[in-house]
N, C-alpha and C positions, 0 to 999 in steps of 0.2 A: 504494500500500500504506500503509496505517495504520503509523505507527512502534510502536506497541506491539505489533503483531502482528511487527515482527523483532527483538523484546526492546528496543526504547531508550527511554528515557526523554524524549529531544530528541532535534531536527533536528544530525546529528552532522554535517554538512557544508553550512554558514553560509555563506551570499554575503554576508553586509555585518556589521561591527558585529565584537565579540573574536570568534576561532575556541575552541573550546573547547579545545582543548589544541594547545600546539607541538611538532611533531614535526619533528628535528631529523634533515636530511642532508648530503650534501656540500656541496655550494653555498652551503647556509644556514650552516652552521659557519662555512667559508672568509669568507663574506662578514662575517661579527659579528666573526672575527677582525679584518679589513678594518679596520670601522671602529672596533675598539677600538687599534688602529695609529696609527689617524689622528688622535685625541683624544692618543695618546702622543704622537705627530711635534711635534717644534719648531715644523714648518711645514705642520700637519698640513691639506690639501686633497684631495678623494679625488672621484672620478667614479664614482656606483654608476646600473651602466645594465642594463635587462631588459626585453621585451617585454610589452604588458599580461597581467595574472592571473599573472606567472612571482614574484610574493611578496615584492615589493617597499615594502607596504603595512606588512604582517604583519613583514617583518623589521625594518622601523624600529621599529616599537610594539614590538617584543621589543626593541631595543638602547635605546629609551630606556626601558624601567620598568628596565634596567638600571644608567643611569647615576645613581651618587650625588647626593641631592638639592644638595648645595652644588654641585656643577658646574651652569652657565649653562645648559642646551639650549631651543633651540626650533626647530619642525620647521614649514615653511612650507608653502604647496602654490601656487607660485607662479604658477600658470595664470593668465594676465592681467593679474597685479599691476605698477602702476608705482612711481615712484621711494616716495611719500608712501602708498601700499599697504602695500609691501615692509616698510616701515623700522617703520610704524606696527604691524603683524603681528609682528615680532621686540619691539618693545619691550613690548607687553603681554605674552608671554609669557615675556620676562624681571621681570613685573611690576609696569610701569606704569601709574600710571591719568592717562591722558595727556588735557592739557587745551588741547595745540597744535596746529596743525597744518601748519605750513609744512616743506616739503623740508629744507628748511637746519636748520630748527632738529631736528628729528628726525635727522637724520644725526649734527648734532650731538651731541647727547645718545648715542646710541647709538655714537659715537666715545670721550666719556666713559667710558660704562661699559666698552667692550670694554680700552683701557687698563688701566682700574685692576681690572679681574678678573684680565685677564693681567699683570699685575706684583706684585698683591698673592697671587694664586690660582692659578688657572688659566685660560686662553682660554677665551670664552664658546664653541661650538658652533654654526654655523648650518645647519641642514639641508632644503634648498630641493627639495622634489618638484615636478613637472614646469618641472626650470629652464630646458626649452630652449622656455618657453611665457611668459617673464616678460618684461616689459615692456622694448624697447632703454635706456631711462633706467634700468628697476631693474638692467638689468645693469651699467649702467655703476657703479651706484650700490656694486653689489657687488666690481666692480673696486679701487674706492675701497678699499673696507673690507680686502680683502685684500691691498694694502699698507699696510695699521697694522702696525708693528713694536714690538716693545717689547726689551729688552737681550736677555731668554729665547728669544726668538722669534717666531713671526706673531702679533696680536693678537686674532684672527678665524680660528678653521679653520672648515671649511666639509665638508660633503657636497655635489654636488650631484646629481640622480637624475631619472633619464629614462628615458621608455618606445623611444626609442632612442639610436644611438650618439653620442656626444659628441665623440668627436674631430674630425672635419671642423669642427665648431661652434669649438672649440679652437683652432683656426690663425689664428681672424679677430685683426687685428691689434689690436684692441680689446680683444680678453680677454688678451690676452700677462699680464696682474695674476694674473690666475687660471692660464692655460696654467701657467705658470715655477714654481709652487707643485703643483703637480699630485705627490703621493708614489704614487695607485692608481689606475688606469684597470681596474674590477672589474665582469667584465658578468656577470649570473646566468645560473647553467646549470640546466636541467631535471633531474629527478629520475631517477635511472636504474629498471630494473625490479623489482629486489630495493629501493627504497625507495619507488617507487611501494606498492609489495604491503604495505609496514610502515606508511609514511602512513593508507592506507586502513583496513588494521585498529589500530594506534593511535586513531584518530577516531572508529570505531565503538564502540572500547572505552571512551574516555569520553563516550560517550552512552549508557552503557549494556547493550552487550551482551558477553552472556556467551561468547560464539562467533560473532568477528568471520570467521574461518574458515569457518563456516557460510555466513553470508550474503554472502559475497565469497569464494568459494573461488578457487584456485590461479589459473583458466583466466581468472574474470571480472578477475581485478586484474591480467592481462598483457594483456587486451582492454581495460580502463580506459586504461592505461598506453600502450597502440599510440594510444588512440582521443582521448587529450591534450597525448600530447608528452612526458608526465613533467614540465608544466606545472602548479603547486600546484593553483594559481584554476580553471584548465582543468576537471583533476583533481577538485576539488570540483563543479559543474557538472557535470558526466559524472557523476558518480556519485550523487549527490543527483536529477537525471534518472532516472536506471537505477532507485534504487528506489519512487521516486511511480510508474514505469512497472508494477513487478512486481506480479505477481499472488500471487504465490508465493514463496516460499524453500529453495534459494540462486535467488540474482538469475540471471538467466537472459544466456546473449546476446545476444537478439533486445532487452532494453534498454537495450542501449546505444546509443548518440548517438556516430556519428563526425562532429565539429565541422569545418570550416577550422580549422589550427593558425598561428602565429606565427611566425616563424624568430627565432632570435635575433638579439643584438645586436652579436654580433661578425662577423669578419669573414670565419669558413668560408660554405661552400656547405655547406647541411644538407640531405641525402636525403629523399625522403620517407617512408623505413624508418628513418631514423636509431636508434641503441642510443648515447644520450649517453654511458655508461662506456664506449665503443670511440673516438668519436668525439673525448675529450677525457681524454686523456691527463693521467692526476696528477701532481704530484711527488712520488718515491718519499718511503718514510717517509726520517725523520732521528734516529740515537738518538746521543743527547749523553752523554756517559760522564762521571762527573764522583766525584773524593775528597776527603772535606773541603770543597767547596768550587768545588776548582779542577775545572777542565774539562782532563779528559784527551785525549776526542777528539771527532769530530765524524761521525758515519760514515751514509752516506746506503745505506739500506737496496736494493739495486740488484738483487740476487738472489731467487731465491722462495724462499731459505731462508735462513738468519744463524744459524750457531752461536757460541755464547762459555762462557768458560772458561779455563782458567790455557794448558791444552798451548797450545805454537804452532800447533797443525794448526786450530786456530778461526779464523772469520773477524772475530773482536774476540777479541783475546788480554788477556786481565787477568790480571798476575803474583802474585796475592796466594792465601796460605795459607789464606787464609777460602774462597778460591772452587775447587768441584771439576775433576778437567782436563778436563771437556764438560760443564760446569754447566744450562746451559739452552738451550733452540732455537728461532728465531721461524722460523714459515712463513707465507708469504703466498698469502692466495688471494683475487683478485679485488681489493676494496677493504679486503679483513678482515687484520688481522695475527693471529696466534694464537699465544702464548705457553706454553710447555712446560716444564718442568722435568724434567730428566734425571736424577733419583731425586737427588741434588747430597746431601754432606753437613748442609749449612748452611742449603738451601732456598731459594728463590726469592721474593721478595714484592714486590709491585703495591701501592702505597700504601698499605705498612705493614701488608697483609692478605697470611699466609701463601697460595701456591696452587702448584696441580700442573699444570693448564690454564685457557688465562685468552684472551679476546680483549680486545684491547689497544684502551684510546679514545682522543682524543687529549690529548695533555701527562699520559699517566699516566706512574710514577714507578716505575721497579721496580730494587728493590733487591738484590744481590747481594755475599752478604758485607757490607766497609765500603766498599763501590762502591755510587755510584745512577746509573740510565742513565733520562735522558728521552724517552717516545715522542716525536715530532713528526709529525702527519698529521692537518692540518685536513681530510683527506676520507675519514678511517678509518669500517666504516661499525660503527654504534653495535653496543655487544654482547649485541643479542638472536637473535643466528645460531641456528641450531642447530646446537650443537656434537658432538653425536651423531653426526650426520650429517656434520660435516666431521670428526670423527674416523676415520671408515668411509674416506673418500673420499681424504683427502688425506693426514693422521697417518702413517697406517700405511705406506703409501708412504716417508714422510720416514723415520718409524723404521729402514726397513731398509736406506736409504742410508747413515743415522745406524751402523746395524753394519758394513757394507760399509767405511766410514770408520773406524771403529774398527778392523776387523781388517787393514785397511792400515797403520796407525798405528801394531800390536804388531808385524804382522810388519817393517817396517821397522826395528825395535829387536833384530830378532836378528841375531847374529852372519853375516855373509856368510861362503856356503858356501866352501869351499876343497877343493881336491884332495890336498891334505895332511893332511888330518883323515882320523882312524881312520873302519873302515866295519866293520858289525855283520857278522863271520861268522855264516854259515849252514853 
């Protein structure tokens, strides 16, 4: 099919070269958190592993246009490379124009600068793709480097990233430099179905079209989704297939392409129906309660509902006159939190924007009264739900538990019956 003939203006699913737009899920969150950890850590060394096309390309080039130009980064791809490879690759793109070329002196130089970045700055960054393909010299070479110390801490952190897993690689008595610094052993997980279906239409939409719904409707993005894995790379392939295949619009079944899939990189056994959001279990949210400042509590969202409020009968109680006694209500569905406000005196606000319903992303900030509580949930999924529809389904449910609880709550404040108390003649 002609892409102008499904409304786009370009090829909205790229095998090589920038994707046109990032579209953000679980995994990919959790991971960019990762390694924005790892650049904090003292001793920051991190293992990011995932099967080929599972978007590990794509999420480096997204964390480094993120890092500040005065931070050191360079990102390697160290397939083949030996000791005078390796070192020679890091140093121009710390920006060398290098006129040497012995081992020795290259190490050297690049023991310099990592020093006085880390003592004057910050630790340079080294980010080594396919490391478990580098050379036994470069590895040693890098062994080296991550024991540079400086007063602050390592002088050298380090990613390293692989199309598998790392740990057995890890044990060799050789890398103990690198094993003993290790803060994340982070393997990427596949897309589940509800972010397969938003990938797809997100990417369609900036190429162009007006009704990514149309041409990928409901059916063909959970036949994508079964026929990839919920694999990015995959995912792109399968569907860029599907529509050079269609005749017609919406894309049909019969173009699709069920591939060989990949299993990941960790250490379950994966079905060959797997549903990755069953299979991999999150950690619940976390809301951080905090006044003025201080941090009052810490509470890990455990239930598929969280009410808070001054009365005691909430399950986050806050004593303060500003906030009403059932202030507001999170329910959780799926990967979504959804955020309510119980008609509250004083109101409810999400980063400083008043709201009555709200889904929640991660590290918003929603304030209550002179109380602010932090979401936490690098796998919340982003808040283009429709909320319509989970008001239908799940709300109204919650509401009239929400009154069930309420009239438990009054009647417990009346006075218990007695056989002494007068009785209304008739």
């Amino acid at each position: 099919m002609d892409l102008s003939a499904a409304g786009l203006k370009e090829q909205p699913f790229p095998t090589h070269g920038k994707p046109l737009t990032l579209v953000s899920y679980a995994s990919r969150q959790a991971a960019l958190e990762m390694l924005r950890d790892t650049c904090k850590h003292v001793s920051g060394l991190s293992l990011l592993q995932g099967p080929s096309l599972s978007g590990k390309t794509t999420l480096i080039q997204c964390f480094a246009e993120s890092v500040p130009e005065e931070c050191s980064l360079a990102v390697i791809d160290g397939k083949g490379l030996n000791t005078t490879q390796l070192l020679a690759s890091v140093l121009r793109q710390f920006g060398y124009d290098l006129e040497i070329s012995s081992a020795n002196e290259l190490l050297g130089l690049v023991r310099v600068f990592a020093l006085q970045q880390a003592a004057s700055h910050e630790a340079p960054l080294l980010v080594i793709e396919n490391a478990h393909e580098l050379n036994p010299s470069a590895l040693r070479t890098l062994c080296e480097l991550a024991e540079l110390r400086v007063r602050t801490g390592s002088a050298v952190k380090m990613v390293l990233v692989s199309n598998r897993a790392l740990r057995t690689f890890m044990t060799a008595k050789a890398m103990s430099p690198i094993a003993s610094r290790v803060v994340h052993d982070f393997h990427l997980r596949p897309m589940n179905r509800a972010e397969t279906k938003a990938y797809l239409h997100s990417k369609l939409r900036a190429a162009g079209s007006a009704y990514p719904e149309f041409v990928f409707p409901d059916v063909i993005c959970v036949d994508i989704w079964r026929a990839s894995g919920g694999w990015p790379g995959i995912v792109d392939r399968v569907a860029l297939l599907a529509l050079a295949r269609s005749q017609n619009l919406p894309v049909s079944l019969g173009a699709i392409e069920h591939p060989s899939l990949p299993t990941g990189t960790w250490d379950e056994t994966v079905r060959a129906d797997f549903e990755p959001d069953k299979l991999i279990p999150a950690a619940p949210p976390r809301l951080i309660v905090t006044n003025n400042g201080s941090i009052m509590s810490d509470v890990s969202m455990l239930k598929k509902r969280l009410l808070l409020g001054r009365s005691a009968h909430n399950d986050i109680t806050i004593n303060s006159r500003f906030i009403s006694r059932h202030h507001a209500l999170l329910v959780r569905h799926g990967s979504t939190t959804f955020l309510m406000d119980l008609n509250s005196s004083n109101g409810t606000f999400v980063n400083s924007v008043r709201v009555s319903n709200h889904v929640l992303a991660h590290d918003d900030v929603i304030t209550i009264g002179h109380h602010k509580i932090k979401f936490h949930d690098p796998c919340a999924t982003p808040g283009d739900v429709n909320t319509a529809e989970y008001d239908e389904t799940t709300i109204m449910k919650t509401l009239q538990d929400m009154r069930n609880l309420l009239a438990r709550e009054n009647t417990a404040l009346l006075p218990t019956a007695s056989e002494d108390l007068p009785t209304i003649q008739t």
